[in-house]
N, CA, C and O atoms as CSV, one atom per row, in Angstrom:
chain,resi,resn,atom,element,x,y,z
A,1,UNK,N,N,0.817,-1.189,0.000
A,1,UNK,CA,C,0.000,0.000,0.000
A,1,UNK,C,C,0.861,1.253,0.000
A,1,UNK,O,O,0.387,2.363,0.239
A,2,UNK,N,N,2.569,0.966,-0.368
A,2,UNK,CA,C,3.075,2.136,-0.564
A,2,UNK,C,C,2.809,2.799,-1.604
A,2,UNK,O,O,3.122,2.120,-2.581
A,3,UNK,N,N,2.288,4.024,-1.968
A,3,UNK,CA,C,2.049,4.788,-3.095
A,3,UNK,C,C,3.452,6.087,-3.179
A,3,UNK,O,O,4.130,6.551,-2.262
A,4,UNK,N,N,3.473,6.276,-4.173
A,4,UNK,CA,C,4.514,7.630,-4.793
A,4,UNK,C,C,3.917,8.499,-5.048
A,4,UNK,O,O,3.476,8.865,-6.138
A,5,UNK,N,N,3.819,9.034,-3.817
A,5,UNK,CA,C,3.118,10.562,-4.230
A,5,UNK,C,C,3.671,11.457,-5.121
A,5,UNK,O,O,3.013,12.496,-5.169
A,6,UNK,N,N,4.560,11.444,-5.790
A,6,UNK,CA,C,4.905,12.343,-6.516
A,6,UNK,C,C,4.157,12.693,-8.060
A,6,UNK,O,O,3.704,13.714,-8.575
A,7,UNK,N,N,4.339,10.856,-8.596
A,7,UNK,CA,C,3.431,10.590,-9.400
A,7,UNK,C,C,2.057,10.332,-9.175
A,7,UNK,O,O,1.557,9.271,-9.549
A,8,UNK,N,N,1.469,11.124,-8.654
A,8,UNK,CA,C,0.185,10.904,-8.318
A,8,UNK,C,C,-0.837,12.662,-8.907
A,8,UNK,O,O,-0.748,13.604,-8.119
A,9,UNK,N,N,-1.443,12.818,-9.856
A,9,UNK,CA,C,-2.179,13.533,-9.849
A,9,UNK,C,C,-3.034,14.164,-9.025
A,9,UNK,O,O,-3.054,15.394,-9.061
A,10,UNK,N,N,-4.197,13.218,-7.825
A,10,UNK,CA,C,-4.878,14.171,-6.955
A,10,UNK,C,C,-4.525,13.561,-5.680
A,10,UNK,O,O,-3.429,13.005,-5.755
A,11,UNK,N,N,-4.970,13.489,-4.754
A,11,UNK,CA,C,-4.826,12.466,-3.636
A,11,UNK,C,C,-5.680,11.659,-3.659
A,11,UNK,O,O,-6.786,11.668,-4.199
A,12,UNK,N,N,-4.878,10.515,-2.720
A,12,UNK,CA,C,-5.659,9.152,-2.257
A,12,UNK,C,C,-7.055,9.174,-1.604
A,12,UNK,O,O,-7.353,10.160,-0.930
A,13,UNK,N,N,-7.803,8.313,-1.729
A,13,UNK,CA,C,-9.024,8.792,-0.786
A,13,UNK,C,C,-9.516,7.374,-0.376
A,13,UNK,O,O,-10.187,6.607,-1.066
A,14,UNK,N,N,-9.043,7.177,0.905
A,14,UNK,CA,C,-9.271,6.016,1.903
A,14,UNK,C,C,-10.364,5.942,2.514
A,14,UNK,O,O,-10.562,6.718,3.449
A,15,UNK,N,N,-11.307,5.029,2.154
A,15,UNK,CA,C,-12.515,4.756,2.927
A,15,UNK,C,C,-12.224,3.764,3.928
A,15,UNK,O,O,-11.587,2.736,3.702
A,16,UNK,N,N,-12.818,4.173,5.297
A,16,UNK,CA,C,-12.172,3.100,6.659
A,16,UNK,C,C,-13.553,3.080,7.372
A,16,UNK,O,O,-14.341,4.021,7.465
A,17,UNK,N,N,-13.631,2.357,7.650
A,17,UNK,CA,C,-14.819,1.702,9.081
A,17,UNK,C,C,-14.649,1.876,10.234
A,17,UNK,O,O,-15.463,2.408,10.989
A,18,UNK,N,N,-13.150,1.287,10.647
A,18,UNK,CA,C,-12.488,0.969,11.788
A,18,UNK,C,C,-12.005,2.375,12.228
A,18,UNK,O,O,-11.128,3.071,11.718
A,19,UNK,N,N,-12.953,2.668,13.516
A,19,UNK,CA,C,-12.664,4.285,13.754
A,19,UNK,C,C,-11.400,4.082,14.716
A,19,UNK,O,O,-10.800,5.086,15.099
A,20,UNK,N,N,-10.936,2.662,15.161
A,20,UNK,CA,C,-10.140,2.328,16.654
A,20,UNK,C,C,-8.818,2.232,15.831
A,20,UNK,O,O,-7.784,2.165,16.494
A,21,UNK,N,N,-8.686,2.212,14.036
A,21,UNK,CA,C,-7.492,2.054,13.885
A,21,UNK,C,C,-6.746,3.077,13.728
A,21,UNK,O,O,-7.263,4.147,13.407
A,22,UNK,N,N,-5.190,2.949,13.946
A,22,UNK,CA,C,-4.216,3.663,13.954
A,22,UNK,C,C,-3.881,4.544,13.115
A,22,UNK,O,O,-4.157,4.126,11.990
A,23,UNK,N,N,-3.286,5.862,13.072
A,23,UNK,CA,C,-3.126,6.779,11.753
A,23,UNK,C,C,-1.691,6.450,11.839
A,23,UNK,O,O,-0.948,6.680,12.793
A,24,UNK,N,N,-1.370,5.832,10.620
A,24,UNK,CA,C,0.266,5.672,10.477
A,24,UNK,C,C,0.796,6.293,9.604
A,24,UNK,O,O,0.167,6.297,8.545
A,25,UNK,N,N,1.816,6.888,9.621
A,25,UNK,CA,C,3.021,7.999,9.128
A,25,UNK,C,C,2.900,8.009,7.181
A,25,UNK,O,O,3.158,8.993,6.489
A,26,UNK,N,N,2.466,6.700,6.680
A,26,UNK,CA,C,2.476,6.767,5.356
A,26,UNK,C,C,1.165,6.858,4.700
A,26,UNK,O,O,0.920,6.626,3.516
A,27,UNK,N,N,0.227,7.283,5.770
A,27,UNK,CA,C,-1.143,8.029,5.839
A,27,UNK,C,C,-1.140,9.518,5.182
A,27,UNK,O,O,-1.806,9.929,4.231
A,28,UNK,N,N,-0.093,10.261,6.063
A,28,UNK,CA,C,0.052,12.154,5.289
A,28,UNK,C,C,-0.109,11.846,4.243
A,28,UNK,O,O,0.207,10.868,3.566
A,29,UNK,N,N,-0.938,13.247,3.999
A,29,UNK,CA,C,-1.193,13.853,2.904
A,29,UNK,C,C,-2.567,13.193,2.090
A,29,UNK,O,O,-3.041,13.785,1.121
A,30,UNK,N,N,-3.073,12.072,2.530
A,30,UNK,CA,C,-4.100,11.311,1.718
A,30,UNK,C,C,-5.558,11.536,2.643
A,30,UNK,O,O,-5.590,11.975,3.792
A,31,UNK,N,N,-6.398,11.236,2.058
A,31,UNK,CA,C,-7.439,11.847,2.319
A,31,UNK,C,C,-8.293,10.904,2.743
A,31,UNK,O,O,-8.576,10.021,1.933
A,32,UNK,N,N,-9.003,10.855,4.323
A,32,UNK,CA,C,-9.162,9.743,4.594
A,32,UNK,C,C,-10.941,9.856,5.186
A,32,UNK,O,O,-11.436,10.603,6.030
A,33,UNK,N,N,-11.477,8.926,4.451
A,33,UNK,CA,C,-13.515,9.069,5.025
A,33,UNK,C,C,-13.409,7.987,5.827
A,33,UNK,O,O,-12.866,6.906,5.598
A,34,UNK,N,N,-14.146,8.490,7.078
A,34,UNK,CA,C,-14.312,7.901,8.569
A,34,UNK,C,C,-15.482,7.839,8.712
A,34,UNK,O,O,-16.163,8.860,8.806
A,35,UNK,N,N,-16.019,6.558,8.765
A,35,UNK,CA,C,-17.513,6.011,9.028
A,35,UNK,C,C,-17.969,6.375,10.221
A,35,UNK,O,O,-17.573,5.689,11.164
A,36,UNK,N,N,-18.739,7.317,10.469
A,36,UNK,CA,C,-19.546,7.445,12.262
A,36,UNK,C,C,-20.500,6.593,12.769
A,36,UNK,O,O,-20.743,6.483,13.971
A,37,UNK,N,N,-21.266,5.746,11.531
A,37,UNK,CA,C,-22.345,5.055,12.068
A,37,UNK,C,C,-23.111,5.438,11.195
A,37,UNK,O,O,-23.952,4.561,10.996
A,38,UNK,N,N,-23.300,6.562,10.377
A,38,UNK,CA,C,-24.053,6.755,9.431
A,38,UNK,C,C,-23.543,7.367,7.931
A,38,UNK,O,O,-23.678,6.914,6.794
A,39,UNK,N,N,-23.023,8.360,8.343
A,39,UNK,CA,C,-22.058,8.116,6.670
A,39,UNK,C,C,-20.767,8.793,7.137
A,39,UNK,O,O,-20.544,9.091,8.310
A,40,UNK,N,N,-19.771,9.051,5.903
A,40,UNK,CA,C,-18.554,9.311,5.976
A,40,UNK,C,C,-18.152,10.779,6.242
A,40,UNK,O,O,-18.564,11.629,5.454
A,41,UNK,N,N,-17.367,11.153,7.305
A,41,UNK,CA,C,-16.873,12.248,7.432
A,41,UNK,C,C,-15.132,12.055,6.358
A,41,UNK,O,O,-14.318,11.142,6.215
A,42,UNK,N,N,-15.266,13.492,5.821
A,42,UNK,CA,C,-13.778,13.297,5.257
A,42,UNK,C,C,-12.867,13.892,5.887
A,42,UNK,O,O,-13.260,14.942,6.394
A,43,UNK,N,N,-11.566,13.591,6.102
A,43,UNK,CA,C,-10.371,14.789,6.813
A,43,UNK,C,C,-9.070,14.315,5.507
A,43,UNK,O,O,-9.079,13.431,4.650
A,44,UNK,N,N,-8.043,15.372,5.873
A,44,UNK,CA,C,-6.832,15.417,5.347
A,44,UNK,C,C,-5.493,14.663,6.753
A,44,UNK,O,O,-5.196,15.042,7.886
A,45,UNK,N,N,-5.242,14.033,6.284
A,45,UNK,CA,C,-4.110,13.829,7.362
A,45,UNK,C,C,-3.066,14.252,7.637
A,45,UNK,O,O,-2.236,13.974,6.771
A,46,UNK,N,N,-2.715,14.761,8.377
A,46,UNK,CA,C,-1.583,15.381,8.595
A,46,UNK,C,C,-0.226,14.844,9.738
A,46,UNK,O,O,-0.300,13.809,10.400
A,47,UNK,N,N,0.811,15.682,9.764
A,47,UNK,CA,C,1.585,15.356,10.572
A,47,UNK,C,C,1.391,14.687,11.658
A,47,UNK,O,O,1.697,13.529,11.946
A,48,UNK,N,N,0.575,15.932,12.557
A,48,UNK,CA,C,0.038,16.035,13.808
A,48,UNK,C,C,-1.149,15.263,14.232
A,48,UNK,O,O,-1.728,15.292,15.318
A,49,UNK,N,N,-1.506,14.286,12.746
A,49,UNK,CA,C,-2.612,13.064,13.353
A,49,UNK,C,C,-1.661,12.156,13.373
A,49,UNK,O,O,-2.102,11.854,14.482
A,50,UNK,N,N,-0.534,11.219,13.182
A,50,UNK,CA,C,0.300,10.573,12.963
A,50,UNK,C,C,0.076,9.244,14.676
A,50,UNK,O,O,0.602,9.465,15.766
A,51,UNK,N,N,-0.430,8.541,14.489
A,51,UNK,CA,C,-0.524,7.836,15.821
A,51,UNK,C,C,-1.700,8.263,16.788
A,51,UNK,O,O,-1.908,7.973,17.966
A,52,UNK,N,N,-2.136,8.753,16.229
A,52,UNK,CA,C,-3.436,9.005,16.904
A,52,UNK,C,C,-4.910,7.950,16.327
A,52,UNK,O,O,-4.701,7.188,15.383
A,53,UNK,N,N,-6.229,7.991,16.921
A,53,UNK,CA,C,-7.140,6.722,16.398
A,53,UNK,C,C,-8.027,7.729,15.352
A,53,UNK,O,O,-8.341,8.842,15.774
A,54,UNK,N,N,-8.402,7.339,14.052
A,54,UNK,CA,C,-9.271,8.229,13.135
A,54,UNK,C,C,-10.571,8.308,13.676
A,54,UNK,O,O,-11.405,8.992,13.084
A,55,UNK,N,N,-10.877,7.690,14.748
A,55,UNK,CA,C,-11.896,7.811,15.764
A,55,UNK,C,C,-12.112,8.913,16.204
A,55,UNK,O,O,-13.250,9.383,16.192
A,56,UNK,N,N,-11.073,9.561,16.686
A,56,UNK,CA,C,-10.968,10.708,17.906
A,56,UNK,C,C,-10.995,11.906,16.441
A,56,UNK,O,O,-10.480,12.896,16.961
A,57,UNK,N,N,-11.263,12.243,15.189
A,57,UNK,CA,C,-11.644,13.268,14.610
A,57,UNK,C,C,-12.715,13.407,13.718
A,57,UNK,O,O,-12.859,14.301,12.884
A,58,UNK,N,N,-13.839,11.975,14.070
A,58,UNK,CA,C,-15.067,11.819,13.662
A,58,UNK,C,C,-16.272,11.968,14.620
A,58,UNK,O,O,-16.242,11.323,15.668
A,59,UNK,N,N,-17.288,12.733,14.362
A,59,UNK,CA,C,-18.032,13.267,15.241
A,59,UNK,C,C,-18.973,11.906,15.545
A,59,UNK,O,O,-18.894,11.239,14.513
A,60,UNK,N,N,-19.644,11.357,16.304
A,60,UNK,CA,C,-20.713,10.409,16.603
A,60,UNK,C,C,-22.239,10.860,16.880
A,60,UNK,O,O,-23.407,10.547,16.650
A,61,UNK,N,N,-21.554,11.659,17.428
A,61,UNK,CA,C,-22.898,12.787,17.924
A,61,UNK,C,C,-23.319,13.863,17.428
A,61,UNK,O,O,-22.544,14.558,16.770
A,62,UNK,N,N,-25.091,14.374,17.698
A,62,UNK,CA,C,-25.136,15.685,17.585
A,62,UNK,C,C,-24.735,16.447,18.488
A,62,UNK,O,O,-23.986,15.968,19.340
A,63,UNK,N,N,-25.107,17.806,18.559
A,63,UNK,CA,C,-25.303,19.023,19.276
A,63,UNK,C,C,-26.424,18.688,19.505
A,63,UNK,O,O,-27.177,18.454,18.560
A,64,UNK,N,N,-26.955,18.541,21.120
A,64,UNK,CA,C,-28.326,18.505,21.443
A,64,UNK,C,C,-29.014,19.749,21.224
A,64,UNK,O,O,-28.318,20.764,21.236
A,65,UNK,N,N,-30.446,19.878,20.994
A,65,UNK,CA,C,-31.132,21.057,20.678
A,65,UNK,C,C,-31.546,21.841,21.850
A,65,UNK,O,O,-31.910,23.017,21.862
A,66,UNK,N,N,-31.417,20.841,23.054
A,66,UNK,CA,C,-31.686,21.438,24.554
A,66,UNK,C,C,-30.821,23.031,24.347
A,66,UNK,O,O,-31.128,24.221,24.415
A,67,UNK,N,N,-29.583,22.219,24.060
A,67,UNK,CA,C,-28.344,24.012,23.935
A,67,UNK,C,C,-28.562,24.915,23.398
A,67,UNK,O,O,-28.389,26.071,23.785
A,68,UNK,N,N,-29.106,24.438,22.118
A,68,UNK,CA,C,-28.638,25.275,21.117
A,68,UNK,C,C,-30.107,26.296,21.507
A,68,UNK,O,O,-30.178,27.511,21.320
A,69,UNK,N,N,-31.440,25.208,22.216
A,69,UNK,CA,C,-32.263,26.261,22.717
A,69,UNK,C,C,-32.167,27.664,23.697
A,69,UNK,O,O,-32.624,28.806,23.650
A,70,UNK,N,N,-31.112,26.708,24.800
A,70,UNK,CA,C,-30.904,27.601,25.608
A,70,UNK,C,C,-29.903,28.615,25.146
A,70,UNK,O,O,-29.900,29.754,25.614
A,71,UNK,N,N,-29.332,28.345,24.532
A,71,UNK,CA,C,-28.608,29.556,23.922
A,71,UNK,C,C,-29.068,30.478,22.776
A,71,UNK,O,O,-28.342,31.382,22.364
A,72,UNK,N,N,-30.168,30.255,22.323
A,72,UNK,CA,C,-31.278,31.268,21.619
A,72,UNK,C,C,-32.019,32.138,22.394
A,72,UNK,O,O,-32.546,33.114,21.861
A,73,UNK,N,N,-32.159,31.879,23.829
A,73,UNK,CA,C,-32.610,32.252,24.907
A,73,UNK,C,C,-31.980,33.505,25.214
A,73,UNK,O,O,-32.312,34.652,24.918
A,74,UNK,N,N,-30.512,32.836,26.196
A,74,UNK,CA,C,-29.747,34.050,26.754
A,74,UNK,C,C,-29.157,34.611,25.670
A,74,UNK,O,O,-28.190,35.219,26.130
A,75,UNK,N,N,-29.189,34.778,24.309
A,75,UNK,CA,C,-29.285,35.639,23.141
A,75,UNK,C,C,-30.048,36.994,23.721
A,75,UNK,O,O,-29.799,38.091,24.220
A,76,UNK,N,N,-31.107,36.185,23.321
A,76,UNK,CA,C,-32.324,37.399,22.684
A,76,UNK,C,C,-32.350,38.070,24.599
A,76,UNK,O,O,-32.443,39.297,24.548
A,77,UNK,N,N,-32.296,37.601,25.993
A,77,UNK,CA,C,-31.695,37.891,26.714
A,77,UNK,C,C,-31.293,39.383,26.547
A,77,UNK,O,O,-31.912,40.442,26.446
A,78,UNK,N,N,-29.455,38.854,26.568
A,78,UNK,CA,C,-28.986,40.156,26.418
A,78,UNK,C,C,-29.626,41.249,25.255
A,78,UNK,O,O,-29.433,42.464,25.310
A,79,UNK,N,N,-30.220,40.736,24.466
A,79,UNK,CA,C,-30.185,41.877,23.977
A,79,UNK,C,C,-32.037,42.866,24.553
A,79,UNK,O,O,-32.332,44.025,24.260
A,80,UNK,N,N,-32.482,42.352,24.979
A,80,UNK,CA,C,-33.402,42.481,26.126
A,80,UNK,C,C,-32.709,43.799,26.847
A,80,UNK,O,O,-32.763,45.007,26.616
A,81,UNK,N,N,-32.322,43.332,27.411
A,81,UNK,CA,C,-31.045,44.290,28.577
A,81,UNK,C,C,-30.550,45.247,27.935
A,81,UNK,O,O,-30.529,46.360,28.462
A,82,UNK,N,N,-30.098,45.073,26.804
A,82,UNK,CA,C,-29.432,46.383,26.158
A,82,UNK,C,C,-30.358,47.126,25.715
A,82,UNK,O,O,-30.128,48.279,25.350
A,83,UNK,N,N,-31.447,46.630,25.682
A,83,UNK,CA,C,-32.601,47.864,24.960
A,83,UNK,C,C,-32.936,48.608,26.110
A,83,UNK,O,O,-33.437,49.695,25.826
A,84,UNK,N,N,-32.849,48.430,27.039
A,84,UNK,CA,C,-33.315,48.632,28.246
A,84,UNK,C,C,-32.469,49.653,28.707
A,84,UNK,O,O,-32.961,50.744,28.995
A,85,UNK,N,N,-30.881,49.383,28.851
A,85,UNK,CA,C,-30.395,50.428,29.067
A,85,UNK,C,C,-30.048,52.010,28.582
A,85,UNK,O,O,-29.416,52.759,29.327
């Protein structure tokens, strides 16, 4: 699975399942889709993922809407207050 990037026109694009496996060093630079459970997130790999799990930069979850309510809230909130003053 060594490739020559040199001769290579665009980048690689690795489809993986296995979110627990390893990012290894001849990974840079290729472009890798990470299965969450429902479809593929894409990233670029870099240096600084090098040994780390492609797990830990795929989301699983949402943003619950509880938040995103309460934070539409203390929004409109402050700006409550500022009219005020």
């Amino acid at each position: 699975m060594f490739y020559d990037k040199e001769k290579l026109s665009e980048p690689i694009k690795l489809k993986i399942w296995s979110r627990r496996s390893c990012i290894l060093p001849q990974f840079i630079d290729f472009i890798a889709q990470v299965y969450n459970g429902k479809n593929f997130i894409s990233l670029k790999i870099t240096e600084d993922m090098v040994g780390h799990k492609f797990g830990e930069f795929s989301k699983t979850r949402k943003k619950s809407k509880t938040n995103l309510l309460s934070q539409k809230k203390s929004g409109s909130d402050l700006q409550r207050k500022n009219r005020v003053s």
